[in-house]
C-alpha positions in Angstrom: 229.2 26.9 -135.1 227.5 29.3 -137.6 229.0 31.2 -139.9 229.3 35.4 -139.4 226.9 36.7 -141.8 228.3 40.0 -144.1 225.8 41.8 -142.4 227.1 40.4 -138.8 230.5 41.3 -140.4 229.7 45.0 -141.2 228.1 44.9 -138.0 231.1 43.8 -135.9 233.3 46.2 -138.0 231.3 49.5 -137.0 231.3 48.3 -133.8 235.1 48.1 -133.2 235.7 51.1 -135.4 233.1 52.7 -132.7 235.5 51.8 -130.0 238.3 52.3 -131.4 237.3 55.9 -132.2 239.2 58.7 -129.7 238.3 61.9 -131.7 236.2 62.9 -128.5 238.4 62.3 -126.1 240.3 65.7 -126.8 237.0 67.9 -125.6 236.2 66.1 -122.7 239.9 66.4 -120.9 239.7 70.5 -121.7 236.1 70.6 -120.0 237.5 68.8 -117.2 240.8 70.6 -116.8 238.6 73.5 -117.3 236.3 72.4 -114.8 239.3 71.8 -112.0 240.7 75.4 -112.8 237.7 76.8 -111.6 237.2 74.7 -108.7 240.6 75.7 -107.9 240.0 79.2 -108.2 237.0 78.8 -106.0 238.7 77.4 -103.5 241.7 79.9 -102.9 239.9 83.2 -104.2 240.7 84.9 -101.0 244.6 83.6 -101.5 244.2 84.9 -104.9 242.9 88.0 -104.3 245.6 88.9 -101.7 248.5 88.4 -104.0 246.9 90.3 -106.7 246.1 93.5 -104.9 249.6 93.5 -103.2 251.6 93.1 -107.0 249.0 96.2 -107.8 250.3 97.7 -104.8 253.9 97.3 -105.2 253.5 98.5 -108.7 251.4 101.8 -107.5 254.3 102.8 -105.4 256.9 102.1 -107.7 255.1 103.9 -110.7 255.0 107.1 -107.9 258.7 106.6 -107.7 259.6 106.5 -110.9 256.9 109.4 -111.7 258.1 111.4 -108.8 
């Protein structure tokens, strides 16, 4: 067998320090959760859109109410 080289050495050691290195990782899960939230919204706009304009609703009348 030959020896590793301290060249083959440093070489091996970037290598696993490449691998080993997660400081990335953080972005890419926000893009994707990012990237399901909108799907999501996509999806069930119509849902969406329903619930918001009734809480608006519900709000208008009681804000007469209260306003007389």
């Amino acid at each position: 067998m030959k020896k590793i080289t301290t060249k083959g050495k440093k070489f091996l050691s970037c290598i696993k320090n490449f691998m080993q290195d997660e400081s990335g990782m953080g972005t890419v899960e926000v893009v994707l959760i990012i990237v399901v939230l909108i799907g999501l919204v996509m999806v069930f706009k119509d849902q969406i859109d329903g619930i918001v304009e009734e809480i608006f609703r519900v709000i208008k009348a009681d804000t007469h109410v209260i306003t007389g």
